[in-house]
Every structure is written in C-alpha cells, then in structure tokens.
C-alpha positions, -999 to +999 in steps of 0.1 A: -004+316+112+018+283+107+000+267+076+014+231+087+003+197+088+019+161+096+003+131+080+007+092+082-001+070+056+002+033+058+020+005+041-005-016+023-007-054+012-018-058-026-034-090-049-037-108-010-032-138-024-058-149-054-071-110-064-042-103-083-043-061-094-076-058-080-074-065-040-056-049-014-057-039+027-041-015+045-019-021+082-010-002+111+027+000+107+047+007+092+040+041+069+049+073+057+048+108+069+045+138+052+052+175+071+036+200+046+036+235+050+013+258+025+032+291+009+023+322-009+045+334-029+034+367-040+042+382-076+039+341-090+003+329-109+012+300-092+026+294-064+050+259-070+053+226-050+090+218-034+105+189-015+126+204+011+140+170+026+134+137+019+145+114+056+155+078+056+153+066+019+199+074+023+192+098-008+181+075-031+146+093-042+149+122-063+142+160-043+131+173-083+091+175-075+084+163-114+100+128-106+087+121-071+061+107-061+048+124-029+049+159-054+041+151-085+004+140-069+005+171-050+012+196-081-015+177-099-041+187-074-031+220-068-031+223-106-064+210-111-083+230-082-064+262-092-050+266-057-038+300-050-007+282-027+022+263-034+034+240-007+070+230+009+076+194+016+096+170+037+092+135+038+100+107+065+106+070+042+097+051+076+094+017+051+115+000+029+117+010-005+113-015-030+097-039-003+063-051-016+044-028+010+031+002-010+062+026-002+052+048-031+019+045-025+018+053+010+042+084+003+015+097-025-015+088-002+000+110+029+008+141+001-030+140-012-045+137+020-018+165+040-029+191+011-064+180+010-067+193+045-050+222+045-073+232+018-102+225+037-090+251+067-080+278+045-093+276+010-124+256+013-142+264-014-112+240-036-108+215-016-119+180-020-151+168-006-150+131-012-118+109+001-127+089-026-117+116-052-083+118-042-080+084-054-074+091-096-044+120-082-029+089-060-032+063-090-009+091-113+021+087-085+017+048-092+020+053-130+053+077-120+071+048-094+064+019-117+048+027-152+011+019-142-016+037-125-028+012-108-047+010-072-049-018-053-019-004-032-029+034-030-071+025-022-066+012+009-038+034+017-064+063+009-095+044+021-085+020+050-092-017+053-098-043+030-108-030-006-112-043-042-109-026-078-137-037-096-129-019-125-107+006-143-127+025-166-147+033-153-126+037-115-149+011-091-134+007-057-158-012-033-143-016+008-149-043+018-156-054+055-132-075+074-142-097+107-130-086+140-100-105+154-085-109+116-046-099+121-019-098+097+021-111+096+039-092+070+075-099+070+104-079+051+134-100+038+164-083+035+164-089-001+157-071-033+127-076-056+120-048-085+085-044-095+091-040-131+112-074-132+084-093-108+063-082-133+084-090-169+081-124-157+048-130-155+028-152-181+003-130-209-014-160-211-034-182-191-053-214-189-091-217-188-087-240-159-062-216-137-086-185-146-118-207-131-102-217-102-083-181-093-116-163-098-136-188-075-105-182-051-110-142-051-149-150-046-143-173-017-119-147-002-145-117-004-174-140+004-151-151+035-145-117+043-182-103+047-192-133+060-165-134+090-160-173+078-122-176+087-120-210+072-137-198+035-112-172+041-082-194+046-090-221+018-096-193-004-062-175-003-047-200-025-026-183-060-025-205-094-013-180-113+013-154-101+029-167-073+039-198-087+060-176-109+068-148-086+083-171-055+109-176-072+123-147-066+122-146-032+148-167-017+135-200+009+098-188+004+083-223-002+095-226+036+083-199+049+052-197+035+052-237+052+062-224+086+035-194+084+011-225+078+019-246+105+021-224+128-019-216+123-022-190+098-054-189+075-033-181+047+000-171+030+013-154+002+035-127-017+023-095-007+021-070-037+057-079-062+078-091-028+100-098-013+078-092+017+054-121+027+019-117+044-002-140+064-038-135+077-045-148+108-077-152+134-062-136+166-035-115+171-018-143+197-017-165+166-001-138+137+028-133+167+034-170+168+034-172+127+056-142+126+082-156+151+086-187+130+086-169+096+111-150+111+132-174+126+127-195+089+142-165+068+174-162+100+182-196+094+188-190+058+210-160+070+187-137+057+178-108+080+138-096+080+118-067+092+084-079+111+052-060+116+021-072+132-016-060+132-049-056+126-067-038+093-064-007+096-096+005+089-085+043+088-063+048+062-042+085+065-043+102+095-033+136+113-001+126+139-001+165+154-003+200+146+029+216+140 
C-alpha cells in the first residue's frame, strides 16, 4: 500500500494591526503543499526524514532536513512519538518567500499535519490526538526560519481563523470567532523585507501612553470580532507602535494604506514583518474594490504586486487528494 498524503497549509496574516506577536488569522490562498510519503527502512532504529524536492522557492531553501523547516518539525515528532517510519518529502513553495504571509509557517504547519495523519491510519496508537498539540513542534520551525519560536503565524495556520497568543509560558492560544461577510485584501509588493531587519529596528522601549492606547486597540479589535461590530473592528485596527516604524520599509505604503481606506476598508496595516499589506473588509464586493486600487497604487509607483482575496479561513490544513 502507497503510504502517501498531499496537504495544504495556508498563508497567514500576523499582529493584524494593534496585536503585535500575539494575533494572527489564516486565508484561503495562497499556501503550501506538502506530498509525504511514510518509509521503512528495515535494518535502521530509526527510520530518517528526507526532502526529496523542494518546487518553486528557484533553489533557494536548503534540501539538508536539519536546516528546513517543513523537516526539522517533522523529525521532531517522529522523534518524540518514537515512530517506527521515516518519511520522504517534496514540497510545493506556492507563496512568496520572505513575503509577510507565514511562508515558513505554512510549510511547517502542512509537514505536522501530513505526518500527523498518516500516523493516525497506520500507527495510531502515536499519533496526535489534539490539533492543538501540534502547535509547540510548529513553533520550533519558527525558532529555525527566524530565531524565535513564536506563533501568531503557525496557530492559525494549524488552527484556522482568527486566533490570539495569550501567553507563552505557559502556551495559551484562544480562536477567536470572526463575523460572517468579514473578507481580507492582502497584497504582495514585489519588494524585499527580512524579518530579522523589520525586527532590529524596532524600539525596546515604549511609552506608557502608546502601551495604553495599543492595548485598548487589541481589546477593541477582539471585542469587535465576537461581537460582529464592523465599525469597533475598523476603529480599532489602528498601530502606535510598530508600524510607524516598520512602514518605512515598505516603499509608497502611507499611500496605499490611504487608497485601501478610501476605498471602504475597515482597516489597514503591515501584515506580519512586510512587505505585504492587509485590509479587512465587510463584503467580499468591497475587499475586490480595495484590492484593485491598492494594486493599481503600488503599479503607479512601478512596483509590481501579487493580490489574493478572501474570507477567514476557518479550516486551517487540509487533505487536497489521495495519492
């Protein structure tokens, strides 16, 4: 019997605004796929984890399963179960790297969740119960792409919708609902933002003032959210702190984030480091509208962009088909 599976895990929008390293939702496109396939390798204790190809990242992510993402979270749960296979890998980069949008997070999430359930059909008595679970192996791929393990990027990947991180120690990830008809812009500009450098710029310090005013923003925003209040939603999405700092990196966003405005979106902002943009919107009519004149802001500074539009995506992973 074929031991394989194909998985899709989606991009993900983190801090959304005011929740800076402790908010994040997941969209419908675009994502990552995983085809895994499980192995025995008789004669081995262990059986060992191996990236066989790696499509559309133009060979810049490493193949060595230590330094990869998608693996490393993979080897760590095999490891820790005591999993009597090993597993061969190929991954489809259908995103951006480097884009803002959870590409490492999505590629981890897809791993987890592919080896997850092949445990479940034929070693069941290892495999994880609790999605939920899988979240600590997810946050270790995080610490591997960009120094920290954090989650606001690889919960909602994992978990679907709207979530926030509560806490790290210990782990407290509550999902939060979202009001039907909420859509999301995210737009891709063709330029380059590193997370470590959107990061090396950001203040240590604070002001008592910007701290009162961001935390009655990310209450406004989760309040708005349960409630279905689109307005305390959109007049809650306002950042004091990082972007301020961060836009600066990202080339005409001051007018973009204006044309995503005017042309009726609840809110704008960085989504996770940049350089994409998100905007939250109240139909999906209007995030189409806000989306063609982000887009068409970004062409007229001869910058090229990548648009996606939909609702949350309240599923997370998923199966595409049986191979």
């Amino acid at each position: 019997m074929d031991k394989t599976i194909r998985v899709f895990a989606p991009a993900t929008v983190a801090n959304v605004a005011c929740g800076f390293d402790i908010m994040g939702f997941a969209i419908g496109n675009p994502g990552d796929e995983v085809v895994m396939q499980l192995c025995e390798k008789p004669g081995l204790a262990r059986p060992g984890v191996v990236i066989k190809r790696i499509i559309g990242d133009e060979g810049k992510l490493p193949l060595n399963p230590d330094k990869n993402t998608v693996s490393i979270v993979v080897k760590q749960l095999l490891e820790q179960v005591q999993s009597d296979y090993g597993v061969e890998i190929t991954l489809y980069k259908n995103m951006p790297l480097g884009s803002g949008l959870g590409s490492s997070a999505a590629s981890a999430v897809a791993g987890l969740y592919a080896v997850n359930e092949l445990l479940l059909r034929y070693e069941p008595e290892k495999a994880i119960r609790k999605r939920e679970d899988l979240l600590p192996f997810a946050m270790e791929g995080e610490r591997l792409a960009c120094g920290s393990a954090h989650a606001d990027n690889v919960a909602p990947a994992l978990l679907g919708g709207f979530v926030l991180v509560r806490s790290y120690d210990p782990l407290d990830v509550i999902r939060i609902p979202t009001p039907e008809g909420l859509f999301a812009t995210v737009i891709h500009p063709h330029v380059e933002v590193q997370t470590r450098d959107a990061r090396s710029i950001l203040r240590k310090r604070i002001s008592l003032e910007d701290a009162t005013i961001q935390w009655g923003n990310t209450a406004g925003l989760i309040a708005g959210l349960w409630q279905g209040d689109f307005e305390l939603i959109g007049r809650s999405m306002q950042d004091v702190i990082i972007e301020p700092i961060r836009s600066l990196l990202i080339p005409g966003f001051d007018s973009v984030k204006a044309s995503a405005m005017n042309a009726g979106a609840l809110g704008c902002g960085i989504s996770g480091s940049g350089p994409s943009i998100f905007a939250l919107s109240k139909s999906q009519e209007v995030a189409e509208e806000v989306g063609r004149k982000m887009q068409n802001t970004f062409g007229a500074l001869n910058i090229d962009s990548d648009l996606y539009i939909s609702g949350i995506n309240q599923q997370g992973p998923r199966i595409v088909n049986e191979q």
